[in-house]
C-alpha positions as CSV (number, residue, x, y, z in Angstrom):
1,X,6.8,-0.9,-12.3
2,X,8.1,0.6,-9.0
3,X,5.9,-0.9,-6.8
4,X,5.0,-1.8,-2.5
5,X,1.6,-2.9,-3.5
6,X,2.3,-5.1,-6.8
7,X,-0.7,-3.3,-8.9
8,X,1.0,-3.7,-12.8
9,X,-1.8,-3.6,-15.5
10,X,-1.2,-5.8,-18.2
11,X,-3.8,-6.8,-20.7
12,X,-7.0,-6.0,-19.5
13,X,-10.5,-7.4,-19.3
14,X,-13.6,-5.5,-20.0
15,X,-16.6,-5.9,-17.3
16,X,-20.0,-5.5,-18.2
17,X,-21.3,-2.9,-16.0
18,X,-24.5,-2.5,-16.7
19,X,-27.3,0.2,-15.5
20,X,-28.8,-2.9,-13.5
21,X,-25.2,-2.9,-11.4
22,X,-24.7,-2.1,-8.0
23,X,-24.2,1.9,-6.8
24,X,-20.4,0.6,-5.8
25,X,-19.7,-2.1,-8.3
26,X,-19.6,-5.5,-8.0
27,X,-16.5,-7.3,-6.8
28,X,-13.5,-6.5,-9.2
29,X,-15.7,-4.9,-12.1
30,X,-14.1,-1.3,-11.1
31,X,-12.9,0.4,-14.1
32,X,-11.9,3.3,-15.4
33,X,-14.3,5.4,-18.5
34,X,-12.3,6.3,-21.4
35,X,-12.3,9.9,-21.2
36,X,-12.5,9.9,-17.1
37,X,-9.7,11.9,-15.2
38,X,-7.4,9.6,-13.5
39,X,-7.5,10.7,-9.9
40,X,-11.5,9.7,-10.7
41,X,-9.9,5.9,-9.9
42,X,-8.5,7.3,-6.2
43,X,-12.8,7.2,-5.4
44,X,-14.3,4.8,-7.6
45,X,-16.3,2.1,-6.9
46,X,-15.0,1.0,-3.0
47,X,-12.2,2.8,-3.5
48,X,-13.9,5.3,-1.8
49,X,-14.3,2.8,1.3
50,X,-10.2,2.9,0.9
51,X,-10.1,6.2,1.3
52,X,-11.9,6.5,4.0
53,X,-9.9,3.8,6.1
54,X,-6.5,5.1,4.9
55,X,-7.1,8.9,6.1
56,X,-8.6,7.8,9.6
57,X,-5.7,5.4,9.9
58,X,-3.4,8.2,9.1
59,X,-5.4,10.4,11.4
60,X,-5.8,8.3,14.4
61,X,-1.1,8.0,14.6
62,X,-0.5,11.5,13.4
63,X,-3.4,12.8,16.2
64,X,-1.8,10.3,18.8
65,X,1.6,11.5,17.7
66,X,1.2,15.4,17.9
67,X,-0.5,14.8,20.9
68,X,2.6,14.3,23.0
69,X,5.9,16.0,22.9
70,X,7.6,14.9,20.0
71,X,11.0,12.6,20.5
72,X,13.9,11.4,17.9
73,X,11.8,8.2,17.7
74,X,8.1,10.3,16.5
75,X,9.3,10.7,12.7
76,X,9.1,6.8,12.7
77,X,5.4,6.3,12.7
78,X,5.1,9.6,10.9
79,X,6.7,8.8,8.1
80,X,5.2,5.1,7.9
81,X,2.4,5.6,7.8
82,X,2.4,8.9,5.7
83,X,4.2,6.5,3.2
84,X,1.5,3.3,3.3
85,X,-1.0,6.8,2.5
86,X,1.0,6.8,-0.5
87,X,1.0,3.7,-1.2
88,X,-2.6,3.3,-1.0
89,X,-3.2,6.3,-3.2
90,X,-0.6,4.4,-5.4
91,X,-2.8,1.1,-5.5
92,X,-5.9,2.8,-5.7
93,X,-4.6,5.0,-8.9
94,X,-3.9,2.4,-11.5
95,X,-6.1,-0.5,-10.0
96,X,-9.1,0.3,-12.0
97,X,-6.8,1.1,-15.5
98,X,-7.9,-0.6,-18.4
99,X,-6.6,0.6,-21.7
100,X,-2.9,1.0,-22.8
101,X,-3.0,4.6,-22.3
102,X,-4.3,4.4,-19.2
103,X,-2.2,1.6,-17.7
104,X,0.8,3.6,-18.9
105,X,0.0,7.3,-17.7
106,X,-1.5,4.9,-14.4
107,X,1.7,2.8,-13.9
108,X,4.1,6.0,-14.1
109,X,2.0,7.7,-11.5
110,X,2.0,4.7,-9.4
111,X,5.8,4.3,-9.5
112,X,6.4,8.2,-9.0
113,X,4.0,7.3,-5.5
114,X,5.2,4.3,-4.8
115,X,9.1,6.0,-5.3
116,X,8.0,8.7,-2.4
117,X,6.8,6.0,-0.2
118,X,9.9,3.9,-0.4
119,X,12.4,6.9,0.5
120,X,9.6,7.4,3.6
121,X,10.4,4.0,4.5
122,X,14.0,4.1,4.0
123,X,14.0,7.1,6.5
124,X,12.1,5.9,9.4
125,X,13.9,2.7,8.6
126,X,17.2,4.5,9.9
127,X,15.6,6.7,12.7
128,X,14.3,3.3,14.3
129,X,17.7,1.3,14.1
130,X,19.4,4.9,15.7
131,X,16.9,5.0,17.9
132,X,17.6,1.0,19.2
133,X,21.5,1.8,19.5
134,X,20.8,3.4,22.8
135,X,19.1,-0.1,24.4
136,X,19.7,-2.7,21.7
137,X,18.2,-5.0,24.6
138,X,14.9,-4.0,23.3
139,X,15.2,-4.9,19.6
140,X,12.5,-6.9,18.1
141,X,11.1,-7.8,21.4
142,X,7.3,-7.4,20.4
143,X,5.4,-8.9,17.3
144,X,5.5,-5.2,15.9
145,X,9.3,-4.7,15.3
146,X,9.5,-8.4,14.0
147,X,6.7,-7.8,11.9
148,X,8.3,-4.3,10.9
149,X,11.3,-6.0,9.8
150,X,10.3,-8.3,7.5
151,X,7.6,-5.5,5.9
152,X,11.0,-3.3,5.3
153,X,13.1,-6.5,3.9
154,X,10.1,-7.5,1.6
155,X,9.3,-3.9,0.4
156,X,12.7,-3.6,-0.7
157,X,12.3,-6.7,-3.0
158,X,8.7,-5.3,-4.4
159,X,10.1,-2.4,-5.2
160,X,13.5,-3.8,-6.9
161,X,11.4,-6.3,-8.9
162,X,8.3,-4.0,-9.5
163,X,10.6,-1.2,-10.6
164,X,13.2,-3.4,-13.1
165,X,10.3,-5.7,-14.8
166,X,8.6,-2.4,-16.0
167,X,11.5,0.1,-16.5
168,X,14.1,-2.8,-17.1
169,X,12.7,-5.7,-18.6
170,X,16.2,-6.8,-20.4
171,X,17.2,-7.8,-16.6
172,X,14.4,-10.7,-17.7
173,X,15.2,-11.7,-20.9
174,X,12.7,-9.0,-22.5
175,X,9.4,-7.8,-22.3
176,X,7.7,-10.6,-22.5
177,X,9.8,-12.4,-20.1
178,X,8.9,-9.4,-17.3
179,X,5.3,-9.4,-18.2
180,X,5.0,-12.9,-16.9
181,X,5.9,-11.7,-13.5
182,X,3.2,-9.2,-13.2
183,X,0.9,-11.6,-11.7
184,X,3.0,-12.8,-9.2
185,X,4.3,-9.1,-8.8
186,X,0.8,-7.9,-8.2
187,X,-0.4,-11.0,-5.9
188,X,2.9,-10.3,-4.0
189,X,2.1,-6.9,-3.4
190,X,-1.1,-7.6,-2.3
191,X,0.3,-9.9,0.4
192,X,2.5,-7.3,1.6
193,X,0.0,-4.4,2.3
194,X,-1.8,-6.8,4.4
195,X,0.6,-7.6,6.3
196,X,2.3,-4.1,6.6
197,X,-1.4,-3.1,7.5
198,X,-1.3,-6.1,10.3
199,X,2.2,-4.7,11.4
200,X,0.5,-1.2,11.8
201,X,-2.1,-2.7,14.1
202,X,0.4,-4.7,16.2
203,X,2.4,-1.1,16.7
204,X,-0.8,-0.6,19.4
205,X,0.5,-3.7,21.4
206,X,3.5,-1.6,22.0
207,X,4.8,-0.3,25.3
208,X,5.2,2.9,23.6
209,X,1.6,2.7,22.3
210,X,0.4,1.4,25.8
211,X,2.4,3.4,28.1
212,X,2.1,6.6,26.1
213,X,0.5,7.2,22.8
214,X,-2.8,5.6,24.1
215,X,-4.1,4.7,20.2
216,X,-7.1,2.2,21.0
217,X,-6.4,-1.3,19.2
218,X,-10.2,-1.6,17.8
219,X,-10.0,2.2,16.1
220,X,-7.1,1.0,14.6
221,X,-8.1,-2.3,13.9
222,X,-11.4,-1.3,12.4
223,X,-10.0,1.3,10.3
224,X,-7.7,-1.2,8.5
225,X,-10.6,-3.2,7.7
226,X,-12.3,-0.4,6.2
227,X,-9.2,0.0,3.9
228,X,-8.5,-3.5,3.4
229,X,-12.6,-4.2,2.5
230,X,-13.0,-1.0,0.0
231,X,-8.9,-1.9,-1.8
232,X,-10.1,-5.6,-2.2
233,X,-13.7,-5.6,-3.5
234,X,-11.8,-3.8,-6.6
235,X,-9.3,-6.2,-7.1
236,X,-9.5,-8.3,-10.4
237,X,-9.4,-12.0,-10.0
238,X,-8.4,-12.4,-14.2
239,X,-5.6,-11.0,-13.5
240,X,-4.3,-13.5,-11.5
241,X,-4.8,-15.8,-14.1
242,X,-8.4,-17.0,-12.0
């Protein structure tokens, strides 16, 4: 499955969420009803939470953005971060996905997401090294653009791998042979929207972000904990092999 965030469903595990549960779930008991709506799984449980840090994430660059007169350089953090949105929604979509007919109709909505996001990537990928032609000098002089480097270098393998093992599993021997990488897809994927969400908060440490944007370090910072805290009470230990 195409994939930034590593989310594939493979065989499931039922939870037992009882009427004596809590309003939001317990940690990684999520899941979706059998006749639910799919975009139900963009809210339930924490994902709500998600949602909540994601769109004042987004808001907080996009406000800080449109805020000043916009340069070659602004469709960088525009796109970025309209693409970890997708991503997100992407994550949050097939995460709570349980039967085969859900994991399937989940996992080709995830991948048409997750497809969007990468382009967005690829895009502000290019506008950033035109941008750096004019004073190469400054190139990966702060934690951000070192940090932004590896998350593009490291998306392009999640997707490559996330995309052939589901689409293309004869590149692995088979089916089977994919399937075996989901958990180390997923747990991969995991590990990267951390750290793409760390990256974000370093952009604020910038001298762009410092000198002009003005975005305040703890908004940001506490917003990505809102979105990390609401993604990762729903993630499901099991399927990990835990």
């Amino acid at each position: 499955m195409a994939s930034a965030t590593g989310i594939s469903e493979d065989s499931g595990h039922m939870s037992d969420n009882g009427e004596q549960s809590p309003l939001l779930g317990g940690a990684g008991d999520v899941q979706q009803e059998e006749d639910a709506p799919i975009q139900h799984n963009l809210i339930l449980g924490t994902g709500i939470i998600a949602q909540a840090g994601i769109w004042i994430l987004v808001a907080l660059i996009w406000s800080g953005i449109l805020s000043h007169p916009l340069l070659f350089f602004s469709p960088h953090p525009l796109l970025n971060s309209a693409a970890f949105l997708l991503v997100t929604q992407a994550a949050l979509i097939l995460q709570p996905t349980h039967t085969a007919s859900q994991k399937r109709l989940g996992t080709y909505i995830h991948a048409i997401l997750i497809n969007l996001a990468f382009l967005m990537y690829l895009i502000a990928f290019v506008i950033i090294e035109i941008n750096k032609r004019s004073h190469p000098e400054t190139r990966f002089k702060s934690p951000h653009a070192i940090m932004g480097l590896v998350a593009y270098i490291l998306t392009c393998v999640q997707w490559f791998v996330g995309a052939t093992q589901f689409f293309y599993p004869q590149i692995y021997g088979g089916v089977d042979n994919a399937k075996k990488l989901y958990k180390y897809h997923r747990a991969s994927g995991y590990f990267l929207f951390v750290w793409i969400t760390g990256t974000i908060c370093a952009a604020t440490w910038t001298d762009y972000n410092i000198g002009i944007l003005h975005i305040h370090h703890w908004s940001v910072i506490t917003a990505s904990v809102i979105l990390l805290a609401g993604l990762g009470a729903r993630i499901k230990k099991y399927k990990f092999g835990l």
